[in-house]
C-alpha positions, 0 to 999 in steps of 0.5 A: 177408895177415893175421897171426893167432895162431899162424901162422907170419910170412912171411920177408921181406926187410928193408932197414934202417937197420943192413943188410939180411936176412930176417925169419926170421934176425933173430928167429933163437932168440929172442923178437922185437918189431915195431913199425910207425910211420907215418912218421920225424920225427913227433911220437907216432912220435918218443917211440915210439921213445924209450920202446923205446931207454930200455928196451933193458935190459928187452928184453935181460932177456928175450932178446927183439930189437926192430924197428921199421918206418916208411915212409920210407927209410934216410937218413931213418932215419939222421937221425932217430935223432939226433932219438930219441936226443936226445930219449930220452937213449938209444941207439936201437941197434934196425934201422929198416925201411925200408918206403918201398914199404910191401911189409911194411906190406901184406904183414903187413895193417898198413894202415887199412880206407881205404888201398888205393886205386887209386893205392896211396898216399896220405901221410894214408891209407896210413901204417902205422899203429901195430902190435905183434907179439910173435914166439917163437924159432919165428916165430909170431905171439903176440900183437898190438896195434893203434893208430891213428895218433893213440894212442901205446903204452904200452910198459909193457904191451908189457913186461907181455903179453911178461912173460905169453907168456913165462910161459906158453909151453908150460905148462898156465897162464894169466894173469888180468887186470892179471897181473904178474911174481910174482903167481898164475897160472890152472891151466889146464882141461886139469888136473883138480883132483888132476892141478893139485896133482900138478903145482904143490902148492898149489891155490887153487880160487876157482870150479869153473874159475877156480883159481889157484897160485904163478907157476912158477919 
């Protein structure tokens, strides 16, 4: 199945590098991340990794848990943290999917237009390619991205569109272009103009339906 905004993700059982369990306990109360990766011990998927296990701080800020997924198996995935952690300089102290039959890679609709074919496998075609799913504390998706296999993650705006979903979650605002941390927030349409300033104080009304106001705390 393909995952949209806002469905629920299947629980599925999960075999990792650090136990086994269902998708739905390990997001638990929390925010959660995914990340697929085509295979262990290659390059792109190597400093992917890093870049996750060098911001474990960022992840814990925002009571946020991170997952991985690659297709190969446990004792792969053992090995290849030696590498990651070699390489990051960090602890890579998240589970690694062990998605060997790619059960999860289908389940989720993780793989290339190309890559079901008869023999259900193939090492060029059939790799998971590179997804994101940001999960919230009630198991739907909130956002997703999707790269090839040739494009490594800027896991800097991973951080960012995590900042943002947070932000907004269950208020009536929205963030514009480049948001940050800090900066103005997008009054959403629901509120009329006296019913904004009612709400957030000050209202900046830059056109009809684009006004903005301080992030709130």
């Amino acid at each position: 199945m393909a995952l949209r905004i806002n469905d629920i993700v299947p629980n599925l059982d999960l075999k990792t590098d650090l136990g086994d369990f269902k998708l739905h306990d390990f997001i638990g109360d929390s925010w959660a991340i995914l990340f697929s990766h085509p295979k262990d011990f290659t390059p792109v998927c190597t400093t992917e990794f890093g870049a996750v296990a060098q911001l474990a701080a960022e992840w814990e800020k925002r009571g946020t848990k991170v997952i991985g997924l690659s297709v190969d198996g446990v004792d792969e995935h053992v090995k290849w943290k030696a590498d990651i952690e070699k390489y990051s300089g960090a602890p890579a102290k998240f589970p690694i999917i062990a998605d060997d039959d790619m059960a999860v890679a289908k389940a989720l609709d993780m793989l290339p237009a190309d890559a079901y074919l008869p023999d259900g496998r193939t090492a060029a075609d059939s790799a998971s390619v590179r997804v994101v799913f940001i999960f919230s504390p009630d198991k739907k998706l909130q956002l997703s991205m999707t790269y090839p296999m040739s494009v490594g993650r800027n896991f800097a705006e991973v951080l960012r569109a995590l900042d943002a979903l947070q932000a907004t979650a269950g208020a009536p605002i929205a963030t514009p272009a480049n948001w940050e941390v800090g900066q103005d927030v997008i009054v959403g349409l629901s509120l009329n103009d006296d019913e904004a300033k009612a709400k957030f104080g000050d209202v900046e009304i830059k056109l009809p339906y684009l006004r903005t106001t301080k992030q709130p705390s």
